[in-house]
N, C-alpha and C positions, 0 to 999 in steps of 0.2 A: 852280273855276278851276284848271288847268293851270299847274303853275310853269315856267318856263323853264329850263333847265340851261343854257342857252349852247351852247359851241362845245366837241366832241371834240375831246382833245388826244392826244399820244402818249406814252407810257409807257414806259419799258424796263423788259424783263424780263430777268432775274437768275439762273444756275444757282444750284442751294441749293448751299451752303457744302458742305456734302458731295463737289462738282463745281467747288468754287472760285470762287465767287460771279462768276463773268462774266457780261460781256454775251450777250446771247442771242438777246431780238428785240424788236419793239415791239408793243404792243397799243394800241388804241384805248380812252379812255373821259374822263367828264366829270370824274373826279378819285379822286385815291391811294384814298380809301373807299371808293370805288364797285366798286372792282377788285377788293378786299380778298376772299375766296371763291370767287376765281372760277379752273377750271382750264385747264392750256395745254395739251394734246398734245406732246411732243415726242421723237425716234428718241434711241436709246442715244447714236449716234454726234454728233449735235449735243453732250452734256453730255460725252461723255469725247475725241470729234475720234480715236476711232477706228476704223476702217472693220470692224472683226469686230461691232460693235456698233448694226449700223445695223436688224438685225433687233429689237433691243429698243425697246418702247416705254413711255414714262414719263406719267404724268399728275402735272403739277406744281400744285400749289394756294397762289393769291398769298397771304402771310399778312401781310404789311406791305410797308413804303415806306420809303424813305430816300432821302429828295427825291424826285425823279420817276424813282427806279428801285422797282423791285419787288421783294419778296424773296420769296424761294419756299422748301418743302418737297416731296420729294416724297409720294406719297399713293398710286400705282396706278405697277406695269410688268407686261408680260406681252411675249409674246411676237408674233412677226407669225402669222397662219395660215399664209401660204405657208411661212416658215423650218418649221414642225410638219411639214406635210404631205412637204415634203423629208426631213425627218430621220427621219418612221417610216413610208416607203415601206419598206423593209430589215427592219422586224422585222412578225414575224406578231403575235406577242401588246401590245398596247396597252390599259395599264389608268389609270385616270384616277382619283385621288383629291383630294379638297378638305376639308381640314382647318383648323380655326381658334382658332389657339394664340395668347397674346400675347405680344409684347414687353418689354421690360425696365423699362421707362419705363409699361406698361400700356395700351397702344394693343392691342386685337382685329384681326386681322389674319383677310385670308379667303386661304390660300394650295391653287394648283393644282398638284397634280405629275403629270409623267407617266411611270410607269412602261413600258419599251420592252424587250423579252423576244424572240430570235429562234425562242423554241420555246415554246407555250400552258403557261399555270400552271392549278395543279390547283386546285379549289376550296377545299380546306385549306390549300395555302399562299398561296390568296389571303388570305384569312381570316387567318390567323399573320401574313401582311405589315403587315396594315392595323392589327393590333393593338400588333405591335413598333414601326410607324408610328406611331400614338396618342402612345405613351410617350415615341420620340425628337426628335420635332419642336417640341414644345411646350417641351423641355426646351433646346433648340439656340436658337429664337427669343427665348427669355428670355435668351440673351448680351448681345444687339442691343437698341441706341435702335433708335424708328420712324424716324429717317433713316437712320441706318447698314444699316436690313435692306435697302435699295437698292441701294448700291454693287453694281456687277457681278460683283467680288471676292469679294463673302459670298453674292450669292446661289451663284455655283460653288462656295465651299466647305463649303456647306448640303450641293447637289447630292452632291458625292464626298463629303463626312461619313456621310451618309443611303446612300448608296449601298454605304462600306462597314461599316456598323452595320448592313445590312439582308443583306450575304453569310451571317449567319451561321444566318439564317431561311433564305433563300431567296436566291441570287446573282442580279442584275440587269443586264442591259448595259449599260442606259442609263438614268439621271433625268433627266427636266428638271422645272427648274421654269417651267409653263408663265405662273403668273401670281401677282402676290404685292399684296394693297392692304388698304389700312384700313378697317377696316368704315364704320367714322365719320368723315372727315377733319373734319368741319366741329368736332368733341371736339378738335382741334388749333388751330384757332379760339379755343378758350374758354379752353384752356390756355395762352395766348400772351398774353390777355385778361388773367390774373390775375395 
């Protein structure tokens, strides 16, 4: 036999405290537990209400209630395709690394960068980048809690840190970080648990 849940209610959901806990939006469901895992989609520009940031996108993961709001963390942001494809029309050389260093707090992070070159790199200083790479990123992300690596703030000053730790390899035009999230969100779960 089928249990009945009743009747969907509404929710409000919550920027994470990082973004100052606002209101945000509603979601539907039969109650605060049910919600508890489950993620939101939502643009840079909803969590910071500024229009340079509407090409970032966040993936927010509910991890409790406080009454019928929802509290969030976030867990994934990257970037839009279209904002990429605008931005390395201009350079010839496009190299693409993904590396996965942790956090401070110990959260495994899978982050995307994309290096943007207006003139091809050699195969040895690909090689030298990706190794001086290795050593600085891992050592940068160990600053940051897993909510702080989000703030729009630290991902740019990731971007220019890396950008000039990496002149002395190789000079770069341009970083982005195309995309940054936690291996495991649901480890954020357990950790909230205990």
């Amino acid at each position: 036999m089928v249990r009945e849940k009743g009747k969907k209610r509404w929710f409000t959901v919550l920027t994470p405290e990082l973004f100052g806990s606002k209101e945000l939006s509603e979601i539907a469901g039969y109650s605060t537990e049910e919600l508890i895992g489950r993620g939101v989609e939502v643009t840079g520009q909803m969590l910071t209400t500024l229009p340079k940031d509407a090409n970032r996108k966040y993936i927010l993961l509910i991890t409790g209630a406080k009454g019928d709001k929802m509290l969030t963390l976030p867990v994934k942001y990257y970037l839009t395709s279209s904002f990429i494809f605008r931005t390395v029309r201009k350079y010839k050389e496009r190299e693409a690394f993904v590396l996965y260093p942790k956090t401070k707090d110990g959260f495994e992070l899978r982050v995307k960068l994309q290096f943007l070159n207006p003139s091809r790199l050699h195969r040895s200083e690909r090689g030298a980048l990706l190794k001086k790479l290795k050593e600085l990123l891992p050592a940068k992300t160990a600053e940051y809690a897993s909510d702080k690596i989000f703030e729009p703030d630290t991902i740019e000053k990731l971007a220019n840190d890396l950008k000039k730790d990496l002149a002395e390899v190789k000079p770069i035009s341009k970083i982005l970080i195309h995309a940054i999230s936690i291996r495991n969100p649901k480890a954020i779960l357990q950790t909230k648990a205990k």
